[in-house]
C-alpha positions in Angstrom: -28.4 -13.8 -157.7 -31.8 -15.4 -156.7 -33.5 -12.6 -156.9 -32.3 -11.8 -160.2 -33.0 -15.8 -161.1 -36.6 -14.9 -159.4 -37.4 -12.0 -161.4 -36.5 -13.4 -164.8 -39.0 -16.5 -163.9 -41.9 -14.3 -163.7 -41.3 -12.3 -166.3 -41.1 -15.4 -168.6 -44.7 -16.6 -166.8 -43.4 -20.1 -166.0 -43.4 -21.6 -162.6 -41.2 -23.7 -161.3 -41.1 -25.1 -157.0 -39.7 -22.7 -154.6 -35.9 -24.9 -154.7 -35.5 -24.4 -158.0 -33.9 -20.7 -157.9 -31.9 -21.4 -155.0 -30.6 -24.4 -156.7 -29.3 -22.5 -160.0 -27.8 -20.0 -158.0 -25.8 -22.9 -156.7 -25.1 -24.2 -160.0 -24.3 -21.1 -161.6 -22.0 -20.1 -159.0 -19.4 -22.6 -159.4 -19.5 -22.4 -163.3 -17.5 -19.9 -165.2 -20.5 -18.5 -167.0 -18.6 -15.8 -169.1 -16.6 -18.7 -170.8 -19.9 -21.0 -171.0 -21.7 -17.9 -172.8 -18.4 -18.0 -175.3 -17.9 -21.3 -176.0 -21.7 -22.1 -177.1 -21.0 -24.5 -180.4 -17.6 -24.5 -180.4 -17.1 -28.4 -180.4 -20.2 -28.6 -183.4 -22.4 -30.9 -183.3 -22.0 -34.5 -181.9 -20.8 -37.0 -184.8 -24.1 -39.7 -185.3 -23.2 -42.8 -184.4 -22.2 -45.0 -187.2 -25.1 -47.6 -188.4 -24.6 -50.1 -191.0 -26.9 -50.0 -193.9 -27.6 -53.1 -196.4 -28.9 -51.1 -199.2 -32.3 -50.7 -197.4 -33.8 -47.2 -197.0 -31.9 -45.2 -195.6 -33.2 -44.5 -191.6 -35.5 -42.2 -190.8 -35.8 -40.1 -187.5 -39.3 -39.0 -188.1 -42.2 -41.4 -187.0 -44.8 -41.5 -189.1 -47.9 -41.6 -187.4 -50.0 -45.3 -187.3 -52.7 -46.0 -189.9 -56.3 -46.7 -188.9 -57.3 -50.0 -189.9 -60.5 -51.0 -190.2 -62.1 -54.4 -191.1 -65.1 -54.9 -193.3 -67.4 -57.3 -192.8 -68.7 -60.2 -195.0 -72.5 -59.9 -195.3 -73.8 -63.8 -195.9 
């Protein structure tokens, strides 16, 4: 199974430390992967945590990036 897991690293062109396939096989090998591979979404997604809101915005997840300020000078 490593050399599987060894081939299918270099065709994707990543690299990863030597361990790392080893490791997976590891993993993998005490997983029933056919039921994994089944079951992928079957619980949906996580429920988001509950968050009181005071009749503010409503929250956002997406940061807006920081304005630049920049201070003018008083000519005397």
């Amino acid at each position: 199974m490593v050399d599987k897991i060894d081939a299918l690293i270099k065709a994707a062109g990543v690299n990863v430390e030597p361990f790392c396939p080893g490791l997976l096989a590891k993993a993998l090998a005490t997983l029933n992967t056919g039921s994994l591979i089944c079951n992928v979404g079957a619980g949906g997604p996580a429920p988001a945590a509950e968050v009181p809101n005071k009749g503010g915005p409503a929250p956002s997840l997406v940061v807006a990036p920081a304005e630049d300020k920049k201070v003018e000078k008083k000519k005397i």
